[in-house]
N, C-alpha and C positions, 0 to 999 in steps of 0.2 A: 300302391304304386307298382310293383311286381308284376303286378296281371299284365296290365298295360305293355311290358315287353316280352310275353311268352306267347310264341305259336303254336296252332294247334300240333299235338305230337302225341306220340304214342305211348312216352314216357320223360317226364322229369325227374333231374338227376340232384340233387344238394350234396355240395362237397363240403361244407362250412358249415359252426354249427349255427349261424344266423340265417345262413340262407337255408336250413332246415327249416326253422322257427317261422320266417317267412313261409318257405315252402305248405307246411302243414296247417296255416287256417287258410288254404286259399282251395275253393271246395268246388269249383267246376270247371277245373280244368277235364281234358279230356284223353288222359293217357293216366297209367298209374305216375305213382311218386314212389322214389325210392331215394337214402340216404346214405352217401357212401363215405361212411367212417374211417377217417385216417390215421385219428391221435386222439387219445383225451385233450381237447383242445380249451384247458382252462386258464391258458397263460395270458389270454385274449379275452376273460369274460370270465364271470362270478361262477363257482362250482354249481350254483342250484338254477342257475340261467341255461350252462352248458350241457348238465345231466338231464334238465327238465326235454334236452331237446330225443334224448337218446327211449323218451315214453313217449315222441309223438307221434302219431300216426300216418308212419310211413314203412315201407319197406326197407331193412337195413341190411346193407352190406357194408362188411369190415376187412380190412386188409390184412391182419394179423390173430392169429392166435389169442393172445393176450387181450383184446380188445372183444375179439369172442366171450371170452367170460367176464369181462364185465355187463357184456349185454345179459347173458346169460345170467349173475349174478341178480341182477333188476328185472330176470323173469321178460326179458324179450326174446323175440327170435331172432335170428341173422342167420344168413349166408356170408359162408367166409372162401372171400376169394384172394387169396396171395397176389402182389404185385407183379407183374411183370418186368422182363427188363430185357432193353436195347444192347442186345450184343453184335450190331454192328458200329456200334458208337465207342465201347468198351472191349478191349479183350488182351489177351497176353502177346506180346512181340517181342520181350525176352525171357527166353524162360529163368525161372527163379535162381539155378545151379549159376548160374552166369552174372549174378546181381551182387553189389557189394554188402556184403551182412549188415555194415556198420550208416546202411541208408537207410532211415527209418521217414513214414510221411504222414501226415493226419491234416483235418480239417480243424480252422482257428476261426473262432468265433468270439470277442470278447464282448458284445450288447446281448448275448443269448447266454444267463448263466446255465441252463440248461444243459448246452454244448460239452459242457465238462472240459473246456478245453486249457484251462490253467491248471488242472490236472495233468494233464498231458503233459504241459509246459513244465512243470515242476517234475515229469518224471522225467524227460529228455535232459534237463538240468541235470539230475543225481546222477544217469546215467553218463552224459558227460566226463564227470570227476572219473569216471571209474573208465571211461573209454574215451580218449582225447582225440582219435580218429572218426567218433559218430558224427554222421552228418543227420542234417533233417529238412526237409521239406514243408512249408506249411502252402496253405491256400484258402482263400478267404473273400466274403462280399465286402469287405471295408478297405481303409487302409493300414498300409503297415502299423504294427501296434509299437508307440517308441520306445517303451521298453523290450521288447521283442532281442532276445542276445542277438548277438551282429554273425554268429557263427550257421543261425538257423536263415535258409533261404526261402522269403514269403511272396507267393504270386496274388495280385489281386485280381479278382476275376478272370481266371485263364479262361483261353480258349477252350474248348470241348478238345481238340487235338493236341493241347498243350498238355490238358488235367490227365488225357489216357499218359503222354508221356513220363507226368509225373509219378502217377500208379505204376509203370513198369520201370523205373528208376527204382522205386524202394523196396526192399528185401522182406521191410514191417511197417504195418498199417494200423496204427492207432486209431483207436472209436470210446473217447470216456464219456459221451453222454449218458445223462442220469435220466434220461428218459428221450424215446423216441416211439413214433407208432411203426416206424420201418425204418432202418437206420439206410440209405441209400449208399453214400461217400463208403461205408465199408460191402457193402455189395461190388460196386465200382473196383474200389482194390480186388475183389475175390477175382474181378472178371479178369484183372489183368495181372492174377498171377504173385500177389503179395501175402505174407503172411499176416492175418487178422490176430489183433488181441482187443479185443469190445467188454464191453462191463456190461455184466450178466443182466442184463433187463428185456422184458418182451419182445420191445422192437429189434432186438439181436439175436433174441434165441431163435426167430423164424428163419434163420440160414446158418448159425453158428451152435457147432455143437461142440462143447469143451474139448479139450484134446485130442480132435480129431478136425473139426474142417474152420478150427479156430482154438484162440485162448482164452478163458473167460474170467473175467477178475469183478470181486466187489464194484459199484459204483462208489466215489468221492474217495478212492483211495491211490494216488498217487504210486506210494510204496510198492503197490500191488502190480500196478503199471512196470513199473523201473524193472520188478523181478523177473515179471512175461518177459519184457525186451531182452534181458540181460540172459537168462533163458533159453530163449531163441538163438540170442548171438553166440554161446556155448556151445550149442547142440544143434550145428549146422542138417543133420540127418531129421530129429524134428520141425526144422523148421521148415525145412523143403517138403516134408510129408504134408506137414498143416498148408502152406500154401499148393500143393499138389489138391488135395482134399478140399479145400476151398474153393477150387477153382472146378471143380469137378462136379461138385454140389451143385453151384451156384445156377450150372447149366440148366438147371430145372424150371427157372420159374422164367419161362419165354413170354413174350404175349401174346402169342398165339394159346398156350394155356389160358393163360385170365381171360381174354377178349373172346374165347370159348366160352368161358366160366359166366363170364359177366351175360353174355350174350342168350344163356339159357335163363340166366333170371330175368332177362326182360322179358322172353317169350311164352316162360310160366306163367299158370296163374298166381297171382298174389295172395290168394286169400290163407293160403299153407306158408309160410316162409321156411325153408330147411337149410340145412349148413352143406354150401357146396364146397367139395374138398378140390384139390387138383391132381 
């Protein structure tokens, strides 16, 4: 049924690991096929269904590092082309030195345990008792969660100019997902100027480098959380360096990079597939 809605084109793109699967027995189309890997996406399909798709034959491109060696691992080839990102949408409009330490913000998720975000919840809790002045920002695709403390303030669905607002509100930017293929929501804080503490996983370390354009702690460890913030709130000099440094980094991965990047592997031949750096 597939065929039936694809025009002739120069190349097909599968961003999903079904519509790979689809993609790869469909054998006369007339453009290459190419598969642009986001995430080990098993949360949505059996591990031997999702993997099976990362052996078919198609061109793959992966957005992170991390995702790189898993292809590699299974003896594919890929091109690795990093995300880009909309820094007209995102950016700093107060600088960090001028932000209350005691704002801290993160993304709330509670149908994705993934998200890690009752970790968070539980760190902004301890830290609390020890700091009766922190405030916290959450934001979220659901609705408020009822047990959500009444001290923490939760936007549903902001607006695009509401969420930069909130980014440049917070001094720190919690990220405890335990797995992401690009963590985006703490990109977003880098743009606008927040200090990052993320859990050391793939989709993090492609823009966070530990003590320096970020914090990086265990994943599923709360504790570890509460220390970074507590940390930060301390030692006002690091924490402006790491949100300095994060925002400084971040600046690299434009879309004019990728959309370069992306835009030479359509134009290659496919029969070589190589790792495009940025």
């Amino acid at each position: 049924m597939l065929r039936v809605f694809l025009p002739r084109a120069d190349a097909y793109v599968a961003t999903w690991w079904t519509t790979a699967e689809q993609l790869a027995t469909l054998e006369d189309l007339s453009g290459k096929k190419l598969y642009l890997i986001q995430h080990l996406e098993t949360w949505l399909g059996s591990e031997d269904e999702v993997m099976a798709t990362w052996k078919a034959p198609l061109e793959k491109v992966v957005i992170a590092r991390w995702l790189e060696d898993v292809a590699h691992e299974m003896g594919e080839s890929c091109h690795y082309i990093p995300n880009g990102l909309d820094f007209t949408k995102f950016g700093c409009d107060l600088p960090p030195e001028s932000r209350d330490p005691m704002r801290l913000a993160m993304l709330f998720s509670h149908s994705l345990p993934w998200k890690g975000s009752f970790d968070g919840l539980s760190a902004l809790i301890a830290l609390k008792d020890k700091f009766p002045n922190l405030k916290a920002e959450f934001f979220g695709i659901n609705e408020r969660p009822q047990d959500l403390p009444s001290w923490i303030i939760y936007h549903k669905q902001p607006e695009q100019a509401e969420l930069r607002r909130i980014y440049n509100r917070a001094s720190i930017f919690l990220a405890p997902s335990l797995s992401e293929g690009w963590g985006l929501p703490p990109c977003e804080a880098m743009m606008c100027g927040a200090a990052v503490i993320a859990t050391d996983i793939g989709g993090h370390r492609e823009f966070c480098t530990d003590g320096d354009t970020a914090l990086l702690v265990p994943a599923n460890s709360p504790d570890a959380f509460a220390d970074a913030a507590e940390k930060l709130i301390h030692d006002p000099e690091l924490r402006l360096r790491i949100a300095r440094n994060g925002h400084q980094n971040i600046q690299k991965f434009t879309w004019d990079a990728a959309c370069n990047a992306f835009e030479s592997v359509l134009l290659a031949s496919s029969a070589a597939p190589t790792v495009t750096c940025s």
